[in-house]
N, C-alpha and C positions, 0 to 999 in steps of 0.2 A: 504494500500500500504506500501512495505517497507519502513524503513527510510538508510538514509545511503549519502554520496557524489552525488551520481548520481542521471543526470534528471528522472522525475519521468514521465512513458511515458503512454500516454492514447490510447487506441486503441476504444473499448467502453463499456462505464458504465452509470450506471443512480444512482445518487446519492444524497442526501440533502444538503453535508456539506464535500469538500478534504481541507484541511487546512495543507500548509507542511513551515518549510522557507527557502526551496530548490527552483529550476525550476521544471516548467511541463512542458511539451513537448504533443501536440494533434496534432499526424501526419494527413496528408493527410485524411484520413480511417476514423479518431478518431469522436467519437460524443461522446461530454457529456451532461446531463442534471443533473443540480445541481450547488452549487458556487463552485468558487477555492478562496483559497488565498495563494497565496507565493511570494517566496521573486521577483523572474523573470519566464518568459513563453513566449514559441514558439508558433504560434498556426498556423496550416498547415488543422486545419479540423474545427467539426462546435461543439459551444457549445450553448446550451439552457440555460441562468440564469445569474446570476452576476457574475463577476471575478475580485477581487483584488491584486493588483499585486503594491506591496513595491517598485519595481526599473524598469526595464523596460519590458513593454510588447509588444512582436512585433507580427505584425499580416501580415501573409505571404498570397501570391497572393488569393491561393485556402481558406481562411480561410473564416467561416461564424458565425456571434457572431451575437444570438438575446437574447439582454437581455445589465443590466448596465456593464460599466469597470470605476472602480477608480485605476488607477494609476498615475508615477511619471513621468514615460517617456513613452511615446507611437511609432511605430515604424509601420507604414504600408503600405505597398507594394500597388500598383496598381492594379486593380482587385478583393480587398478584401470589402467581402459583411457585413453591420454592421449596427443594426438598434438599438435602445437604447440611453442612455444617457450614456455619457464619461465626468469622472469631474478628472482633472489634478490640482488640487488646493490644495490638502494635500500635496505638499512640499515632497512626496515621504514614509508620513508616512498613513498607512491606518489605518481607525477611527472606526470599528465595534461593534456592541454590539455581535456578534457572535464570531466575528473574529477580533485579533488583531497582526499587525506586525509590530512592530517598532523594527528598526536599530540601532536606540541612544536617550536614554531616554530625553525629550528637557531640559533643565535648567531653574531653575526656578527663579527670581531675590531673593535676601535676601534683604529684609527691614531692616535697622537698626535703633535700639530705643533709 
């Protein structure tokens, strides 16, 4: 997919591996099979597999997720169908050996001797 400012939008794909640190957007229509990770994501259709998502991921009425979601902030409408584990405990920073998206490197204490 390209890169560039704009959401990056899914109609349908099958995939192993979308890694961007933009938005996706998975309209209505859209089916994925594969992870996502980036930075925010709409999600209006249905994905099959894990999706990491840095800042917020909202999940709109028609939306259908089977499979995990690690994100920061979650967002989901009434209606929307979601079977998987959701873990909100990484503080907005996502922890992959595949895929990594941090925001702001954490700080790390200095020891003085």
């Amino acid at each position: 997919m390209p890169r560039g400012p704009n959401p990056q939008s899914v109609r349908l794909i099958s995939f192993s591996m979308l890694k961007t640190k933009g938005k996706v957007v998975v309209g209505e229509t859209g089916r994925v099979k594969g992870e996502i990770s980036c930075k925010n994501s709409d999600v209006e259709g249905t994905i099959e597999g894990k999706i990491n998502v840095s800042q917020l991921l909202s999940l709109k009425a028609t939306a259908q997720i089977n499979g995990d979601i690690v994100a920061a902030r979650l967002a989901i409408e009434p209606g929307c169908r979601f079977s998987g584990n959701c873990d909100m405990n990484s503080g907005g920073f996502v922890h992959e050996e595949k895929a990594k998206i941090i925001e702001k490197p954490e700080e790390q204490p200095v020891e003085s001797k």
